[in-house]
C-alpha positions, 0 to 999 in steps of 0.5 A: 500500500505504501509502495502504491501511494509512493508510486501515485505521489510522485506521478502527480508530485513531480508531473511536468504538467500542472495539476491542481485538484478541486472540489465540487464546488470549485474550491482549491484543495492542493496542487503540484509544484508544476501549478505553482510555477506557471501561476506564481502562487504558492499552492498554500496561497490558493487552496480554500479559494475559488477556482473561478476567481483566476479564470478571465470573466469571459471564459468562466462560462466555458469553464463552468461548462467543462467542470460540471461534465467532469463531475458527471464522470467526463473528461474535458479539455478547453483552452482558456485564460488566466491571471498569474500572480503578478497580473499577467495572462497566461493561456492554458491547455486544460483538462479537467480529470474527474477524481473516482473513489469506489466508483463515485466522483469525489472531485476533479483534478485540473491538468494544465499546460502553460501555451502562452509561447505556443499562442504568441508564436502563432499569431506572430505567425499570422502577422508575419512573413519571418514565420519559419525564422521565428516558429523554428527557434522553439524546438520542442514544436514540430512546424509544418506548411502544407500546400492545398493538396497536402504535400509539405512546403515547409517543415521546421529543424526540430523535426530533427530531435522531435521525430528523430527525421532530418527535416529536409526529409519530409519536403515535397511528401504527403503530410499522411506519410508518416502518419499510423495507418489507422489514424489516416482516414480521421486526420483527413477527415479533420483537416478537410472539415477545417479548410471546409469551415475556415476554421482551425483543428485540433487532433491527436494520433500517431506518428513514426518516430525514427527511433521510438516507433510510433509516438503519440503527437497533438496538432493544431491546424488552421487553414490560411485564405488568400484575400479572395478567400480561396485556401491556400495553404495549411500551418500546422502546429505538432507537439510530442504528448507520448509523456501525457498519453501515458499519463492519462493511461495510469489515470484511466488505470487507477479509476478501474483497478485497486492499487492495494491488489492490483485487481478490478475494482468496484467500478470495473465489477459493476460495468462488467457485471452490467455487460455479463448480464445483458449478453446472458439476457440477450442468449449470446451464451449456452452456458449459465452466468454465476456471481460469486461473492467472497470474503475473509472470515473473521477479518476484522478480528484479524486487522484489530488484533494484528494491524492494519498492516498485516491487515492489507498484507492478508488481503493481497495474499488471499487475492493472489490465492483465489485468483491462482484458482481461476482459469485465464478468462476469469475475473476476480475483482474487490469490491472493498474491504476484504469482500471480492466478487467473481463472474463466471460465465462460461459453467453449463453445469452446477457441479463445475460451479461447486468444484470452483468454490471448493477448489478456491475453499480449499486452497486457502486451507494452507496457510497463508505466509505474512511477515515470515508469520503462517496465518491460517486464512479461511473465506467464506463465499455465497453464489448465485447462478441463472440458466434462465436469460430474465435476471437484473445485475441487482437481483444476482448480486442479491441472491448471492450476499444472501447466500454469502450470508448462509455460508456465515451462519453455517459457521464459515469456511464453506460455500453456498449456492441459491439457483435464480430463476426468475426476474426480481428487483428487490 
């Protein structure tokens, strides 16, 4: 547990992207170093207060807009304006990150990527006819003019050290040709809509690095018009976000999966259970669906007597034991505490269920190795089974907590089954 939580604190302690993590009401509860140096504040400086009270006035309706679908569970991303310490206006990327806890929103985490430069950059760009001189100086931008039938005029020098490629290798190419395969038809899409609207895009996908293999990159596009309004060319901006795309996959990681175990969590069990059922219902399989629901006897007596420590040492072992008597498309997930449920979908008969329930009983007869200390560990488990495809994920789940139940009163270590045959909510 506390390698995991070492493991999370410096992902976001030492992340280059800014995040700062806000309740549901908008108020600062803490940030990362990287927030404090693009607003100037220290994060002690800012907690308790409104977020709202550093966004520009005419962007926090759009920011308002963001935050509430984040805390419906949402990812967005926006770019606006905010105001620094000392008064200046400093353009953001921002992506608003719903927290999740056991499948609840708790609050949002705010990632942000100071582009002030980036913008500056392309308005000058706009204005100017020195724009390769002046875009070619920031290295860590990839620069590219493109023709209107998309073959590339012009590409900056940092081609060199972003995509590993001397720049004059890309002259006179398809701006695609370098692009993942599966990515072409959605990047052409994009940039046809763009020049169709007269508007610039946005676009994530993946390009070939001549080292790395495949990287991810973010362009902006924007579309340049003669002054008759026919398109002429396009200038894209590309920036590597291979660091943030793998970022934003832990994020994904940890809203599905337990950091104690490393199972599935509650909310993966409760989209999986979701999903199970409705294909049960809808007769995609010929075999029943069985729900079981398992935990460790006496557990609490256990973390009282010996500590929470041991407590959670317990809990991984039982979880690796459980998970060794299941075959590779099984899943066991914890639900919380010492309770874990697993799905089955593939058993035609009730005696290959029963055999499961005493093959895992009977695995944790042998002790259990804690600290150099062999704890005997014995779990009790309620199962609930269908054959008839008219059961609710509420009505297994039931059906198997009480059955769970009769596995206690029955005086523990030992398994119950209650066959569901029929629809019922509660």
């Amino acid at each position: 547990m506390l390698e995991s939580n070492q493991r999370y604190q410096s992902l976001y302690a030492y992340n280059l992207d800014a995040i700062v993590s806000v309740d549901f009401d908008g108020k600062i509860l803490n940030g990362n170093a990287a927030a404090s140096s693009i607003t100037g504040y220290d994060i002690e400086e800012i907690q308790g207060k409104s977020y709202y009270e550093f966004v520009i006035q005419e962007d926090i309706p759009k920011v308002e807009e963001h935050f509430n679908e984040a805390l419906n569970g949402n990812f967005q991303e926006l770019h606006l304006a905010i105001k620094s310490k000392s008064g200046k206006e400093i353009k953001l990327m921002l992506k608003f990150n719903p927290i999740i806890i056991n499948t609840e929103v708790t609050g949002v985490y705010s990632i942000f990527k100071d582009i002030t430069e980036q913008e500056q950059t392309l308005d000058k760009l706009r204005q100017s006819d020195e724009r390769f001189r002046i875009i070619s100086e920031h290295g860590h931008i990839l620069i590219t003019l493109l023709d209107k039938n998309g073959i590339i005029k012009y590409v900056s020098p940092s081609y060199q050290d972003i995509l590993g490629y001397n720049f004059e290798e890309y002259k006179e190419k398809l701006f695609l040709h370098n692009t993942h395969p599966e990515d072409r038809p959605k990047l052409n899409e994009q940039i046809l809509q763009s020049i169709k609207q007269g508007k610039s895009c946005t676009l994530k996908f993946r390009q070939q690095h001549r080292t790395r293999g495949w990287i991810w990159t973010e362009i902006s596009a924007d579309p340049i018009f003669n002054d008759e309004g026919s398109f002429v060319q396009m200038m894209v901006l590309t920036r590597d976000i291979t660091m943030q795309r793998e970022y934003e996959k832990r994020l994904e990681y940890l809203a599905m999966y337990d950091s104690l175990t490393e199972l599935p969590n509650r909310r993966y069990f409760n989209e999986h259970l979701e999903k199970m059922v409705k294909d049960f219902n809808q007769g995609e399989s010929s075999a029943m669906i069985s729900l079981f629901v398992l935990d460790i006897d006496r557990f609490k007596d256990i973390n009282d007597n010996l500590g929470h420590d041991t407590g959670d040492a317990i809990i991984k072992k039982f979880a690796q034991k459980v998970h060794a008597c299941l075959k590779q498309d099984q899943v066991i997930t914890r639900l919380g505490g010492d309770e874990f449920a697993i799905i089955i979908s593939d058993c035609k008969e009730r005696n290959e269920v029963v055999m499961l329930a005493k093959r895992i009983v009977e695995a944790l007869q042998e002790p259990l190795e804690i600290f150099d200390t062999s704890l005997r560990v014995t779990t009790s488990i309620g199962i609930a089974t269908a054959k008839t495809p008219t059961i609710t994920e509420y009505c297994l789940y039931k059906q198997a907590d009480l059955a769970l139940y009769e596995a206690k009163r029955a005086g523990k270590n030992t398994y119950k089954i209650k066959e569901v045959t029929e629809m019922k909510e509660g």
